[in-house]
N, C-alpha and C positions, 0 to 999 in steps of 0.2 A: 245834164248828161244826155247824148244822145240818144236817141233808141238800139244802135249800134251801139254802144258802149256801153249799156244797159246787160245789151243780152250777151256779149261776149264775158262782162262781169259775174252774172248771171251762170254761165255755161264753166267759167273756173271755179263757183265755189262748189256747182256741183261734181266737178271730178276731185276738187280737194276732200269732201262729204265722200264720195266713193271710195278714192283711195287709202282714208282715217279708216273706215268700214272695212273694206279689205285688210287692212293691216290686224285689225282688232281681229278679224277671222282664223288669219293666217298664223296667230298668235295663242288662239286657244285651240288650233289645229296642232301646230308644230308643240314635239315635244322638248323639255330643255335637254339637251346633251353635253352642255359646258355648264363651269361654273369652274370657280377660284381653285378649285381643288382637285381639277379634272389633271391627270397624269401629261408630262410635255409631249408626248406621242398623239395625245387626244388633241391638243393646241394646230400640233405639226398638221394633221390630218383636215384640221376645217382651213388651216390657211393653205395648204395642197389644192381642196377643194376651191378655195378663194384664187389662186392662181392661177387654175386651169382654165375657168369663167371667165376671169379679165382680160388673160392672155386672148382668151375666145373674140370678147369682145373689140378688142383695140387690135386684133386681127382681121376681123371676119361682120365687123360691122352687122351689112347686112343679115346675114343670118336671122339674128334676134330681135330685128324688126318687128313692133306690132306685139309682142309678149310682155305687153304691161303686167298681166298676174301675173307668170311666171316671173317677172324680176321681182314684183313685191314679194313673194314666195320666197326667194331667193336669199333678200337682203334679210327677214325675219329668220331663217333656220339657219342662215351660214353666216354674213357679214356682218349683224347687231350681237351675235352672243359673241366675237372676237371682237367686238368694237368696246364690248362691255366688259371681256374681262379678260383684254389683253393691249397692255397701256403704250408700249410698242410699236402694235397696228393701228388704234387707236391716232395716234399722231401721225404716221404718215398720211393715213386716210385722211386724217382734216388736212396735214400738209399739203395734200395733191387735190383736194376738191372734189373728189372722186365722185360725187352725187350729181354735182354738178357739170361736171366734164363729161360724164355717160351722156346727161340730159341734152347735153351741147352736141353730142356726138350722135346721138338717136334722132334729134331734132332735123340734123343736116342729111341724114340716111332717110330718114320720109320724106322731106322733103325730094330730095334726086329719085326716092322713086314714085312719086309723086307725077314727077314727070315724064315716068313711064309707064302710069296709067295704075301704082298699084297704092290704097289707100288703107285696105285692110288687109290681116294675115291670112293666110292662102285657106285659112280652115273657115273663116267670115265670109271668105268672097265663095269658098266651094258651097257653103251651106246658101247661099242665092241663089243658085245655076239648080242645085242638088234637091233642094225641097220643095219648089214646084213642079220637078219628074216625079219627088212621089207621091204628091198630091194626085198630079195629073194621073198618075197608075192607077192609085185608091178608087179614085170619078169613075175610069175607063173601068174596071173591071166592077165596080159597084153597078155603072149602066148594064154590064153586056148578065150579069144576074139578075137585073131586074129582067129586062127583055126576054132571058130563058122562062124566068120562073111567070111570066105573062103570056108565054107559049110564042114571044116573036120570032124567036132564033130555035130553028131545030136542034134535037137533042143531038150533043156530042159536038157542033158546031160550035159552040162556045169555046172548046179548047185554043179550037184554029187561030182564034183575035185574042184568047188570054195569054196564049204559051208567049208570042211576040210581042204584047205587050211587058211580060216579067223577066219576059229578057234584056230590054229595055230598062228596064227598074235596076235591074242586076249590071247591068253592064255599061248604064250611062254616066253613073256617079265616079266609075273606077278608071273610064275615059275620061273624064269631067279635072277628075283630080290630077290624071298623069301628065295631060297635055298644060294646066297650068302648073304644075313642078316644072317641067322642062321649061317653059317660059320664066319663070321666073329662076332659075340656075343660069338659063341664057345671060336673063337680064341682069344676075349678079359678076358673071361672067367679061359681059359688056363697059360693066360701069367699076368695080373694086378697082382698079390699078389707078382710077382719073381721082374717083371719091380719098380714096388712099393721098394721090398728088396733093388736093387740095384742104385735105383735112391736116396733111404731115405734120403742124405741133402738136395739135389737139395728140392724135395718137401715137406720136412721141413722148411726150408726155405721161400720157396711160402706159404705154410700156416702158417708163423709169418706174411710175409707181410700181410696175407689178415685181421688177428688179428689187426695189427695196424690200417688198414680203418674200419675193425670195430670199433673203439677205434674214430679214427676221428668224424667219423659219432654220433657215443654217445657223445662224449663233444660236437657238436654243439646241440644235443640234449635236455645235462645236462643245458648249458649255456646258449641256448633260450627256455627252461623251455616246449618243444617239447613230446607228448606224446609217447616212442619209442612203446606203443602197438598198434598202428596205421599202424606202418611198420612191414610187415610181409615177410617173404624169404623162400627160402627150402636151406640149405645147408647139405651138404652129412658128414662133421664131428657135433659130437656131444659135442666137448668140447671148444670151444670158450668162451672169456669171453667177460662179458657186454650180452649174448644173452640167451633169455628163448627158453630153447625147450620143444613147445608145445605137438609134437605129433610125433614118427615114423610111416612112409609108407613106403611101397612097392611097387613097379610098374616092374613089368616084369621084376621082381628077382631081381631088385635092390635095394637099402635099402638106403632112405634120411630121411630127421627131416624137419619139419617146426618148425620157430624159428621169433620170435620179440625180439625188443631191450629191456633191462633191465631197466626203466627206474620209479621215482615213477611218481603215477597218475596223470600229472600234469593234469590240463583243459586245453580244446580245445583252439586252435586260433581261429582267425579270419579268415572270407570267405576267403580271400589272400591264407591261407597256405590250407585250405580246399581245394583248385581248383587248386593243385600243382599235377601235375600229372605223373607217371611215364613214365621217356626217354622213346622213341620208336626207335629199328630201322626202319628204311624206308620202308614202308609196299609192298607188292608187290614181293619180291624177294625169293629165296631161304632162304636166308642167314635171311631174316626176320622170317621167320619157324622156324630154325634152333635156333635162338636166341631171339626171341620177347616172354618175359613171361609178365602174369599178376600176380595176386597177389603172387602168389608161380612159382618156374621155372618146367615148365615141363619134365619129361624125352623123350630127344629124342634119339634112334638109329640112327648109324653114318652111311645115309642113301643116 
């Protein structure tokens, strides 16, 4: 074996070792919220959750670039306890490859932007630019103290060289981060419509799967007699079936639908399904920002 072949060996089993470790974290993190016996309103609610994500995904590619936790995140508190205990999702999930078609699809989305210069998520590459500003502040204002308290710099003149350097501190990371957002919205901009062209099965594909847990989610609906106008989403295609689209919005040039399940009027349940509440991720984290929606999914920039 090569020495190239060595170390690329080498370099997968240490990300397989991270991501087993991660998983094991994210596991004694997240709390369980399903099990066999959770009410079909609690089922409706984490595959809502599931849908809205995928729809994300095999929309909007780019976005979720580079968010390896957060999808481990992901798949541990929302897609394994409906993988586990609902037999349903279960099989389409294997049916469609889902792990692997993401993987194919993320694979191809670094790569393209790759090529335009971006290799890490924009919070990896701002922390390059951003922590040697404030190191350098820390140096600069640690010197121009020392030199006061050595009697080099007259008193009160030290303001003059600190005030402009903590405006700098203060103002260069917030410049730092805006102008690569806007580059990189450009550059999703530039490229979504060609990546879209040339990915078309892969994410045709992904959005039949995510039709069929629509499809799930309506027959428990239809069959426990479940009001679908009660569950409401944002999904960014407009042709789904089983789903009423209510309304299109725009949020910073983007263009989604709010949409509820097609379902007739039945009547409410009982307090039980009342008090069924939408999965959360783990509040507290990035990745809870990133991915915690309420009634509709918010747009985030991939930040």
């Amino acid at each position: 074996m090569s020495e190239i072949e060595e170390k690329n060996k080498n370099e997968t089993e240490l990300e397989e070792q991270n991501e087993e470790k991660e998983k094991k974290k994210q596991k004694k993190k997240g709390k369980p919220q399903l099990s066999p016996e959770s009410p079909p309103t609690e089922f409706i609610q984490f595959m809502l959750t599931a849908i809205g994500f995928y729809d994300y995904i095999f929309s909007r590619p780019f976005d979720l670039l580079f968010q390896d936790r957060a999808f481990m995140q992901y798949e541990v508190q929302i897609i394994e306890p409906l993988i586990n205990y609902n037999e349903s999702f279960k099989k389409v999930h294997e049916e469609y490859a889902v792990d692997e078609l993401i993987s194919s699809i993320m694979e191809a989305g670094k790569k393209r932007a790759a090529e335009g210069g971006y290799t890490n998520s924009l919070q990896k590459t701002s922390r390059k630019y951003t922590l040697p500003l404030y190191i350098g502040t820390i140096a600069a204002m640690g010197v121009v103290l020392v030199l006061s308290f050595m009697g080099l710099i007259p008193a009160g003149v030290e303001w003059y060289v600190m005030i402009p350097v903590l405006i700098v501190a203060c103002l260069g990371p917030t410049l730092i981060n805006y102008f690569m957002q806007k580059n990189w919205m450009k550059f999703i901009e530039d490229n979504l419509q060609d990546f879209i062209s040339e990915n078309i099965n892969e994410l045709k594909k992904g959005r039949d799967f995510v039709q069929e847990v629509i499809n799930t989610a309506h027959g428990i609906m239809m069959e426990k007699e479940i009001d679908g106008r009660r569950f409401r989403m944002m999904v960014f295609n407009n042709d789904y079936e089983n789903l009423n689209i209510l309304e299109e919005r725009a949020q910073k040039g983007i263009r989604f639908y709010v949409a509820d399940f097609s379902t007739p009027p039945f009547e409410e349940m009982g307090d039980e399904a009342n008090k069924a509440e939408k999965p959360k991720i783990d509040e507290g984290s990035e990745e809870s920002e990133e991915f915690e929606k309420s009634d509709e999914w918010e747009i985030k920039e991939e930040g």
